[in-house]
C-alpha positions as CSV (number, residue, x, y, z in Angstrom):
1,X,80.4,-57.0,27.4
2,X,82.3,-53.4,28.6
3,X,83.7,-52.2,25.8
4,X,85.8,-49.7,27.6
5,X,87.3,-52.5,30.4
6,X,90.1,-49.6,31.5
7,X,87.0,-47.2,32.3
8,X,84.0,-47.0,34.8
9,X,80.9,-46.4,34.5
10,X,80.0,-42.7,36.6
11,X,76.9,-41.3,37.6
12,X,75.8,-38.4,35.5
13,X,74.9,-36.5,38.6
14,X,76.3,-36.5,42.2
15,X,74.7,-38.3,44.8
16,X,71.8,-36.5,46.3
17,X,71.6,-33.7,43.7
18,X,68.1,-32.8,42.6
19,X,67.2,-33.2,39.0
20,X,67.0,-30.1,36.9
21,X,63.1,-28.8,37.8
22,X,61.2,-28.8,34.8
23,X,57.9,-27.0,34.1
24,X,55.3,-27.6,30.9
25,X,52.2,-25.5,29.2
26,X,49.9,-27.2,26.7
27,X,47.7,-24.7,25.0
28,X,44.9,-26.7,23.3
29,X,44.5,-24.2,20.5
30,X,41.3,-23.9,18.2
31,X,43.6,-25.4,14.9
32,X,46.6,-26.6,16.9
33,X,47.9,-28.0,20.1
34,X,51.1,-25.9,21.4
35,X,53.4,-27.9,24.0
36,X,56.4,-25.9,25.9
37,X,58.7,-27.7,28.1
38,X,61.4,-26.0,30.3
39,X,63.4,-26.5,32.7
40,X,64.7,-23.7,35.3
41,X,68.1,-22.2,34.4
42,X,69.3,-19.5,37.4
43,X,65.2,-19.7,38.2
44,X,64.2,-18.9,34.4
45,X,62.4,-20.9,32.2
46,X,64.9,-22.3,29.6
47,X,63.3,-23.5,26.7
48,X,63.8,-27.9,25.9
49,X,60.9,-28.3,23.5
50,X,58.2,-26.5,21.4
51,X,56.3,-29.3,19.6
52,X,52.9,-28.6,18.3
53,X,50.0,-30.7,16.4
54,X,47.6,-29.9,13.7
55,X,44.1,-31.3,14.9
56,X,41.7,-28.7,13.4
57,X,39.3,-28.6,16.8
58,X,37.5,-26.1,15.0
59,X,37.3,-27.2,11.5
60,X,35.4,-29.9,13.5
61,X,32.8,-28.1,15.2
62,X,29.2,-28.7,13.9
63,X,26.6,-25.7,13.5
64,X,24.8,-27.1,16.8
65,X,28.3,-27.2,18.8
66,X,29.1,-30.4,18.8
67,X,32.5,-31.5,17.9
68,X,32.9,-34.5,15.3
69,X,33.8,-37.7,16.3
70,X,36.9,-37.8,13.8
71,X,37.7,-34.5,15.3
72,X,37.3,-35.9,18.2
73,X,39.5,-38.8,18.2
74,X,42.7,-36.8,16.3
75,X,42.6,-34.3,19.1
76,X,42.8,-37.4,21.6
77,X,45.4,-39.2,19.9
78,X,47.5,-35.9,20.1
79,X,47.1,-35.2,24.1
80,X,48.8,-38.9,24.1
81,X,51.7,-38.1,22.8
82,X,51.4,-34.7,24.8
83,X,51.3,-36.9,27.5
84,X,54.0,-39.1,26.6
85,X,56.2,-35.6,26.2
86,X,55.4,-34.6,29.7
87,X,56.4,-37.8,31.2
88,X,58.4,-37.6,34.5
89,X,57.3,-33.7,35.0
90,X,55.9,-33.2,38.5
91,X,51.9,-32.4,37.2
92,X,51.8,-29.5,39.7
93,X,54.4,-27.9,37.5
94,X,52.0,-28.2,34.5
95,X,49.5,-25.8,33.2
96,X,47.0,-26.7,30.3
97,X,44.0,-24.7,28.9
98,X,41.9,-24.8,26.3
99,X,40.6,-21.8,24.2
100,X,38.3,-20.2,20.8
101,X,37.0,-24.1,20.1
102,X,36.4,-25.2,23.7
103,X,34.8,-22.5,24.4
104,X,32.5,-23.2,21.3
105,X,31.3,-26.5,22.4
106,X,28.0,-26.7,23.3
107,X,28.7,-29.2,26.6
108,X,33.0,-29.3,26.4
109,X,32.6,-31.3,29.9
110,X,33.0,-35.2,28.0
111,X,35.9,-33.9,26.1
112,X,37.6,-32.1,28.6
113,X,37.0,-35.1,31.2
114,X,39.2,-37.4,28.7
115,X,41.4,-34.7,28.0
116,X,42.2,-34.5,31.6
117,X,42.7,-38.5,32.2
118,X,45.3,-38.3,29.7
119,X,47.1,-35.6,30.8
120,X,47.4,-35.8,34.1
121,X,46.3,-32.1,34.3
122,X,43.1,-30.0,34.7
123,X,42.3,-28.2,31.5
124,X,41.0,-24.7,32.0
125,X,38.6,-23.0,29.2
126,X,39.8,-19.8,29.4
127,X,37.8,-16.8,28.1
128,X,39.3,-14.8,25.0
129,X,40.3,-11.7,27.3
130,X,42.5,-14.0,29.9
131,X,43.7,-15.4,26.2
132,X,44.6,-12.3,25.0
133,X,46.3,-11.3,28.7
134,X,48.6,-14.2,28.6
135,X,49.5,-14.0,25.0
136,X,50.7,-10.5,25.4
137,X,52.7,-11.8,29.0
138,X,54.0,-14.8,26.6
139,X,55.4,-12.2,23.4
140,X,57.0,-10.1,26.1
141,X,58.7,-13.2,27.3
142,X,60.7,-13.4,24.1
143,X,60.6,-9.7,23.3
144,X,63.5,-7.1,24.0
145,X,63.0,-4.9,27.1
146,X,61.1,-1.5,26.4
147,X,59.7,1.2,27.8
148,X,57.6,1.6,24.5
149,X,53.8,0.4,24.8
150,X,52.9,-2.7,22.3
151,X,50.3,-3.9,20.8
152,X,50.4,-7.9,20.2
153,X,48.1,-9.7,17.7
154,X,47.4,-13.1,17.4
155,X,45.4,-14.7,15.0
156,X,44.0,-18.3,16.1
157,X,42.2,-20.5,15.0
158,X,38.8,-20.2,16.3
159,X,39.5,-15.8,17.0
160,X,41.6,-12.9,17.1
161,X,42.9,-11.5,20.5
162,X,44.4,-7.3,20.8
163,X,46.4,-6.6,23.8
164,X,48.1,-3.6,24.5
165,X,50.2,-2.5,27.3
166,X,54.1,-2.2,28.4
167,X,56.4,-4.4,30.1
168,X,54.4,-7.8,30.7
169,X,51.0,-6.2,31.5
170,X,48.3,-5.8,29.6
171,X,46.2,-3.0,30.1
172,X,43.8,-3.3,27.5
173,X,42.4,-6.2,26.3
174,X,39.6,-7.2,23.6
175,X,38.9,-10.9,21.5
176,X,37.3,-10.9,18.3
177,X,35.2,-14.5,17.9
178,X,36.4,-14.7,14.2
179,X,40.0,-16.9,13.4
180,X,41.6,-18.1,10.2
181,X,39.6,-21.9,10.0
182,X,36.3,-20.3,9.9
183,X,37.1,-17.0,7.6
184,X,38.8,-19.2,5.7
185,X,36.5,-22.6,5.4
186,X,34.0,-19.9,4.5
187,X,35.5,-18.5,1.5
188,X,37.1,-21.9,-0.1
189,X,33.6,-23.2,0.6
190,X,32.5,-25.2,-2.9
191,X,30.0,-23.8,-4.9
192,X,30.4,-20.1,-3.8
193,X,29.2,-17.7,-6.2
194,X,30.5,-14.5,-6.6
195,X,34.0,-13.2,-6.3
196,X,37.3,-15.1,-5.6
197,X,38.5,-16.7,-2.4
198,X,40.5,-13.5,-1.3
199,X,37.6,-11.1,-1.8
200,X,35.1,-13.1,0.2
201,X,37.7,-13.7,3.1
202,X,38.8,-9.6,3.0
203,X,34.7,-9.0,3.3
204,X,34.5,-11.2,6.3
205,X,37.6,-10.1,8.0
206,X,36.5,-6.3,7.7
207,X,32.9,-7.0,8.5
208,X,34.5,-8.5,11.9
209,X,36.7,-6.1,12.6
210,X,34.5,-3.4,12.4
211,X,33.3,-4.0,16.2
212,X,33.2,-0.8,17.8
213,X,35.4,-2.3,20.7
214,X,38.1,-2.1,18.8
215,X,38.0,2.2,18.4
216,X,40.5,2.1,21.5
217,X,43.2,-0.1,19.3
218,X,43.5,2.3,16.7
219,X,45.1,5.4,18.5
220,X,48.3,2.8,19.2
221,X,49.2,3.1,16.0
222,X,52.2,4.6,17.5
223,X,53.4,1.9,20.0
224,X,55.4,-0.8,18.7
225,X,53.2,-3.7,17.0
226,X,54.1,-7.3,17.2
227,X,52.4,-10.2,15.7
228,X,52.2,-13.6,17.0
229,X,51.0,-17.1,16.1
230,X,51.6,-19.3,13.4
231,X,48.9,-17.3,10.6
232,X,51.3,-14.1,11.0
233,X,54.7,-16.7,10.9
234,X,53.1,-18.1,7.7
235,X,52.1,-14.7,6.0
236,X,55.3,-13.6,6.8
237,X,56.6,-16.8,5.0
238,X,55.1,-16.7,2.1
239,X,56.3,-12.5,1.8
240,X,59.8,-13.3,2.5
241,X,59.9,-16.4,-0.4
242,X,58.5,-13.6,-2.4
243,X,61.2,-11.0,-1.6
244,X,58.6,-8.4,-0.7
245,X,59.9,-7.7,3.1
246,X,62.9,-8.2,5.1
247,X,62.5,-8.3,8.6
248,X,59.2,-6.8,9.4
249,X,55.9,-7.8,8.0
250,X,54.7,-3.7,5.9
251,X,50.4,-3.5,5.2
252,X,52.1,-2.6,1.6
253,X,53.2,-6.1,0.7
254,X,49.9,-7.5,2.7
255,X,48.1,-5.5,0.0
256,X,50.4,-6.3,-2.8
257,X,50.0,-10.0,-1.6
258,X,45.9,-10.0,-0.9
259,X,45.9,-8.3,-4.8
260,X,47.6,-11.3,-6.0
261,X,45.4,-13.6,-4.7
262,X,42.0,-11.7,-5.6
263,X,42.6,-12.3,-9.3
264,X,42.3,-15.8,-8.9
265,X,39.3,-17.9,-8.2
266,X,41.0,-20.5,-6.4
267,X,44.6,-20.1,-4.6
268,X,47.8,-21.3,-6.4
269,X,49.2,-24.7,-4.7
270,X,52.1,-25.1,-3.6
271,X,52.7,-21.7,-2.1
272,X,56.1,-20.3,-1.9
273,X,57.6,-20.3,1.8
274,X,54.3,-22.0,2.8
275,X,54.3,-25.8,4.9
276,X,51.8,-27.5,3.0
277,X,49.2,-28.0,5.8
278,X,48.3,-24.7,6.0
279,X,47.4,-23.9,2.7
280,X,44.1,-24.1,4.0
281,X,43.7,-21.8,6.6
282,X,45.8,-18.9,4.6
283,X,43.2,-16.9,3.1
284,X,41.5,-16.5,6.3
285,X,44.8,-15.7,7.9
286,X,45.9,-13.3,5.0
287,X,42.5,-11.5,4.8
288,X,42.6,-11.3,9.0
289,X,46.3,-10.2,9.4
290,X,45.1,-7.2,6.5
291,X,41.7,-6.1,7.8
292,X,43.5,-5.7,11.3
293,X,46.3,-3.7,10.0
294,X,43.3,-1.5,8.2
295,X,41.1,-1.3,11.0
296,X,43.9,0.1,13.7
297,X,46.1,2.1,11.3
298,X,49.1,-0.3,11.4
299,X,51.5,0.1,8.5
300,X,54.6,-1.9,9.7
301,X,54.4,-5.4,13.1
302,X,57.0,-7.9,13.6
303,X,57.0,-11.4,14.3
304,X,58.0,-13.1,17.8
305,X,57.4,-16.6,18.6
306,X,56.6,-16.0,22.3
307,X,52.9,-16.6,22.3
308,X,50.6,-18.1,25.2
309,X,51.9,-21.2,26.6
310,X,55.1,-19.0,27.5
311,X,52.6,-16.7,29.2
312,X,50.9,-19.9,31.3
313,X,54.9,-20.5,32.3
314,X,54.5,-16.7,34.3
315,X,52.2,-18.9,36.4
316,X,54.2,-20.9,37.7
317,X,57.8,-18.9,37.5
318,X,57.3,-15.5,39.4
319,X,58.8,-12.5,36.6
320,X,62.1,-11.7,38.1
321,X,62.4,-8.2,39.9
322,X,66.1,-7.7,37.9
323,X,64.7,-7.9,34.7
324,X,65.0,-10.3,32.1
325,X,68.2,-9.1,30.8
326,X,70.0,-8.8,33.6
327,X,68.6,-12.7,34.6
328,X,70.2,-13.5,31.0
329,X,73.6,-12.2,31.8
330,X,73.6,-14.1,34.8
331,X,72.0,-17.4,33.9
332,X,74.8,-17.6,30.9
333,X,77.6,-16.6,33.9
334,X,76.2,-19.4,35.3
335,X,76.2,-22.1,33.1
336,X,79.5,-21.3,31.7
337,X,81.4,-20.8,34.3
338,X,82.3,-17.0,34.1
339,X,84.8,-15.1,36.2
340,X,82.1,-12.8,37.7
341,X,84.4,-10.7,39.4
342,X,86.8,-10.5,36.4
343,X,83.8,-9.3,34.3
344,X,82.6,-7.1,36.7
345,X,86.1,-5.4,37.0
346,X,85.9,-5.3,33.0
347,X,82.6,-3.5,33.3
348,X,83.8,-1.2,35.6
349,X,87.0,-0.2,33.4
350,X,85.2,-0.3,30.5
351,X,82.5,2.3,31.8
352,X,85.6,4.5,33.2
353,X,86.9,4.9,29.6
354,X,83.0,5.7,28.2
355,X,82.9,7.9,31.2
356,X,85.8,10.1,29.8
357,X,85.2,9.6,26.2
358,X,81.5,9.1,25.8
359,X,80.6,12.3,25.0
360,X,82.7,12.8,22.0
361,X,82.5,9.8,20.5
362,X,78.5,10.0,20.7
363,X,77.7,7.6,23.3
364,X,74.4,7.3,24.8
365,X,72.7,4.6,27.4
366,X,71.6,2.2,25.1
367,X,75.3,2.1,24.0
368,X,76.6,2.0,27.4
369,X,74.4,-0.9,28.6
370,X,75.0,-2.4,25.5
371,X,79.2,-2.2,26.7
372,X,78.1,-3.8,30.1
373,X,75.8,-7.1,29.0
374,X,79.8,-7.6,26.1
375,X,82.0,-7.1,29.3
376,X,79.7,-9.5,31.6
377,X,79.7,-12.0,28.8
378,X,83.4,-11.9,27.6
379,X,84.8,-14.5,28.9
380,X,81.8,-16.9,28.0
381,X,84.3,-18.9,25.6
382,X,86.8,-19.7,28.1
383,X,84.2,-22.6,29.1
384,X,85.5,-23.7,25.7
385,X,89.2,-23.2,25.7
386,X,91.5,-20.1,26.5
387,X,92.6,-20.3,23.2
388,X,90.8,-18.3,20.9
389,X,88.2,-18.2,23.4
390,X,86.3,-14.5,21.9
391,X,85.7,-16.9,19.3
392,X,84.3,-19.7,21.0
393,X,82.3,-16.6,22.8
394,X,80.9,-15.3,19.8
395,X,79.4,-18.2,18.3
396,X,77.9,-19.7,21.6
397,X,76.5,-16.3,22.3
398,X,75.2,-16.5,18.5
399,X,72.9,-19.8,19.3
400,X,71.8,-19.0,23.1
401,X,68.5,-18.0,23.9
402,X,69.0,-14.3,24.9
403,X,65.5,-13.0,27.0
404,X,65.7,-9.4,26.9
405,X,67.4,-8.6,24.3
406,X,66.2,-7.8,20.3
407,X,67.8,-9.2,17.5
408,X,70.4,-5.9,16.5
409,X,71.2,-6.0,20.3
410,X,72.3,-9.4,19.8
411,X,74.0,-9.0,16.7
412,X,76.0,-6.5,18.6
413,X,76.7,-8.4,21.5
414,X,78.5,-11.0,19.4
415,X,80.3,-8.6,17.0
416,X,82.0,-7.1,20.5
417,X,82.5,-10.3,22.0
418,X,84.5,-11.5,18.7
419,X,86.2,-8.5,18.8
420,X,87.7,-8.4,22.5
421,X,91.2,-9.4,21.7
422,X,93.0,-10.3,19.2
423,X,92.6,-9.5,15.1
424,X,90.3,-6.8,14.1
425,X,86.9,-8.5,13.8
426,X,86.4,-6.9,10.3
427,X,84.0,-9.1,9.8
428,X,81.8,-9.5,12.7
429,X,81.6,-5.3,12.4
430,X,80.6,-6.0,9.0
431,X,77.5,-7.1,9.7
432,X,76.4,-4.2,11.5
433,X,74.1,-2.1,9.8
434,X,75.7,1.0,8.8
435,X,73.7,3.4,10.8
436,X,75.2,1.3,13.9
437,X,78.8,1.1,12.6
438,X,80.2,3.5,14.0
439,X,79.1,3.1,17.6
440,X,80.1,-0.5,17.1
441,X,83.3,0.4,16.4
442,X,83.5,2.8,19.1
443,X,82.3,0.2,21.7
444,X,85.0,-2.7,20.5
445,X,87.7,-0.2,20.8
446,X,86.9,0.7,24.4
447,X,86.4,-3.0,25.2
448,X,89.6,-4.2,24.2
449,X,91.2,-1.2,25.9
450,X,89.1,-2.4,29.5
451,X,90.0,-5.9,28.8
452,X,93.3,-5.3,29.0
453,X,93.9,-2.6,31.9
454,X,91.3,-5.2,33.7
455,X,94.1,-6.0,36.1
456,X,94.7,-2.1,37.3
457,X,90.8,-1.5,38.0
458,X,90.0,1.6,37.7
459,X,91.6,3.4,40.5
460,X,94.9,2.8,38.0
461,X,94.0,4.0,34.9
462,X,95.9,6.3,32.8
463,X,94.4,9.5,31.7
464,X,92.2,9.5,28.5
465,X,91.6,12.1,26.6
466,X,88.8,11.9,23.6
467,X,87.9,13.7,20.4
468,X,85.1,12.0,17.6
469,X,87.9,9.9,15.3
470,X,90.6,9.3,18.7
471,X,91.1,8.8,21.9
472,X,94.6,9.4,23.8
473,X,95.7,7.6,26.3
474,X,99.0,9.0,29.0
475,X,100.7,8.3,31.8
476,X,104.0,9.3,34.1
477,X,107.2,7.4,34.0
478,X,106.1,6.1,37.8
479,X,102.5,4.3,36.3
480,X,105.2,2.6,33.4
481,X,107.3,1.4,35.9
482,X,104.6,-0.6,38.3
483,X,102.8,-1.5,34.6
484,X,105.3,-2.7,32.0
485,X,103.0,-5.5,31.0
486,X,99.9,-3.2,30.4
487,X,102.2,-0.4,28.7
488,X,103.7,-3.1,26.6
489,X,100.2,-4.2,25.7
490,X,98.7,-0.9,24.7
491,X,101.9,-0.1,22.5
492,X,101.2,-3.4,20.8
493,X,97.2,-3.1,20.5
494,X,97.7,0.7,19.2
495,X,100.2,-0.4,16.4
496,X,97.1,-3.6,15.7
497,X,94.5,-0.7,15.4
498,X,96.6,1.5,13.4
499,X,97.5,-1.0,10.7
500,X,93.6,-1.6,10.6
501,X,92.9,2.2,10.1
502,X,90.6,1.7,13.1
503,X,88.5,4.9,14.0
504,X,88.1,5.5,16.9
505,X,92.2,5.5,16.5
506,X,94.2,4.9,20.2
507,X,97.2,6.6,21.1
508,X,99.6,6.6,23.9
509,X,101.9,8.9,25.3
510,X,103.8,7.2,27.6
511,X,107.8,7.5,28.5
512,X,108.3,3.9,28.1
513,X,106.6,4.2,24.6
């Protein structure tokens, strides 16, 4: 019975409009199966799902290369509800390999033939240098923009994969058969003599490592390191439950945490910060994650969670010409509705008034580009309500999936959207670390200003004068008389920033003032 008699039922979407194209990548992983499931947002992958299952392929391979029949079977049981997942995905918009443990087996054919009959798919064994390629094209997917070179680690299951390069190319590549499971069945093994579990796995690790291939890693000691795959998002678990790092994983509290560790014969369970299933595989991780940072001279590497299915995406989504950043801006325009002209005549004013004041309040491009992605995206909340809308700006730009952009930038990009109009946004600036404070300060200021002489453009704007702690703004009794709505504005947002003891402070000298 209708429930709702006064009410019909509508379609969800218009007649003949196409559904939303989605797209899928299933890495089957040496310790884990990875699933990620998009769907194209402005022509970018847009992230629905990241699901993945423990199966231990390689805990499961036999000396001979066979794979267990339990092993077996688990890692069958997941593809089905893989398969399940990926229902009503076109299969030519799927990609699916198989890596470290596949590439073990002595004869992979009979498993990959079932694999495939319950996907839907072909499974493709990659080798561990197209693994490493696509793992460093999947970290840049969810890194910020640089012109810096990066290396990217990943620890697997089955090996260890080093790619550096810039952009969303690797240049160099190299894969190191040697991954958590093994180091770390190894030295948990029962009945092992000798020292404790951490020493055993730390000899491994460094006896692996010490490949002469690797020679050409150490000299990018300099280029930004990034660590990827769930053994560096564990280590950097446990180290964080600790309080030994903040943001970035340091070789010190590696060290600090491998010393720990040594001095017992067995490891302590539970584990702060550490999911229970992979107390197993964390001395091989830990001793892996250390050697590496030893062997190539690394002292500090973050964490993204960009790894190689978002890399096997790039295969079937071409990597935008713009630029993932600029994609982002627009893709957000999009899918809230934004005034694309309005923001673009806010970008334009806003970079007028850095134009003239940019070089004494300190300015540089990172700030300025920083000033264009806040005016593109300022009116993000009105999709909300124009009431209070920088608000409703803020926080959806908070939770969104930003491509492009690092986590300060973000942080940033908030703190001026919040503070576009209306109170101070003491505490959104807050937040802002206080090497940044300044120039955040410096930006809101010159957004507000743009937002509100948005109307003139910038063929109408008053002059501005600029020293470090002020800027001045004047104009002739004929400008006051074709702008009494902006000149009552300024008046009012210069007495706002004044009561705030805002610096940069605004004045302005006009006749109607």
């Amino acid at each position: 019975m209708d429930a709702s008699p006064g009410f019909k039922s509508l379609p969800l979407r218009a007649a003949g409009e196409a559904a939303p194209e989605r797209v899928a990548a299933v890495d089957l992983g040496s310790n884990t199966f990875h699933v990620l499931v998009a769907r194209l947002d402005a022509g970018e992958p847009r992230v629905q799902a990241r699901l993945k299952y423990r199966v231990g392929l390689a805990a499961g391979l036999e000396p001979d290369g066979t794979l267990r029949e339990r092993a077996r079977e688990e890692a069958l049981a997941a593809l089905v509800r893989i398969a399940d997942r990926l229902g009503g995905i076109d299969r030519r918009r799927i990609r699916a390999v198989g890596t470290s443990a596949l590439r073990a087996l002595r004869d992979p054919g009979p498993f990959l033939a079932a694999a495939e009959q319950i996907l839907g798919v072909p499974v493709r064994v990659i080798s561990g240098e197209e693994e490493a390629r696509l793992v460093f094209t999947g970290a840049a997917e969810t890194l910020p923009e640089s012109r810096r070179r990066r290396l990217v680690l990943d620890i697997g299951g089955g090996s260890t994969e080093f790619a550096l390069g810039s952009g969303h190319e690797a240049d160099a590549v190299a894969s190191v058969a040697v991954g958590c499971v093994g180091v770390s069945r190894r030295a948990l093994a029962p009945g092992t003599d000798g020292a404790g579990v951490m020493a055993r796995a730390l000899a491994e690790a460094r006896a692996a490592f010490a490949d002469p291939a690797l020679d050409a890693y150490v000299a990018a000691g300099r280029a930004e390191v990034v660590g990827t795959s769930g053994t560096v998002q564990s280590v950097q678990a446990v180290l964080r439950a600790l309080g030994w790092i903040d943001r970035e994983l340091t070789r010190t509290a590696l060290e600090r945490l491998a010393g720990a560790l040594a001095e017992e014969p067995v490891l302590p369970t539970p584990m702060a910060g550490l999911d229970a299933d992979k107390e197993d595989v964390l001395p091989g991780g830990l001793a892996l994650l250390l050697a590496a940072c030893e062997r190539l001279s690394v002292d500090r590497l973050s964490w993204t969670e960009g790894a190689l299915q978002d890399g096997l995406l790039r295969e079937l989504v071409p990597l935008p010409g713009e630029g993932l950043r600029l994609r982002s801006l627009r893709a957000l325009q999009e899918r809230f509705s934004v005034d694309g002209p309005g923001a673009d005549r806010v970008r334009r004013v806003a970079r007028a008034l850095a134009d003239a004041s940019g070089a004494a309040l300190g300015l540089e491009p990172d700030h300025l580009e920083a000033l264009d992605a806040a005016a593109a995206l300022h009116g993000v909340g009105m999709a909300v309500s124009w009431a209070h809308h920088e608000r409703h700006g803020a926080w959806l730009l908070h939770h969104a999936e930003l491509r492009g952009f690092r986590a300060d930038e973000r942080e940033l990009l908030v703190a001026l959207v919040r503070g576009q109009r209306g109170a101070w946004p003491r505490l959104a600036l807050g937040g802002i670390e206080r090497a940044r404070a300044a120039t955040a300060r410096s930006l809101c200021v010159l957004l507000r200003l743009a937002v509100l002489l948005e109307p003139l453009d910038v063929e109408g704007l008053p002059t501005v004068e600029a020293s470090p702690d002020a800027l001045c703004l004047r104009a002739g009794p004929e400008w006051c008389r074709r702008h009494p709505w902006v000149c009552d504005a300024l008046v009012a947002e210069c007495a706002l920033l004044e009561r705030e003891g805002v610096v940069p402070a605004v004045r302005v000298e006009f006749p109607c003032a």
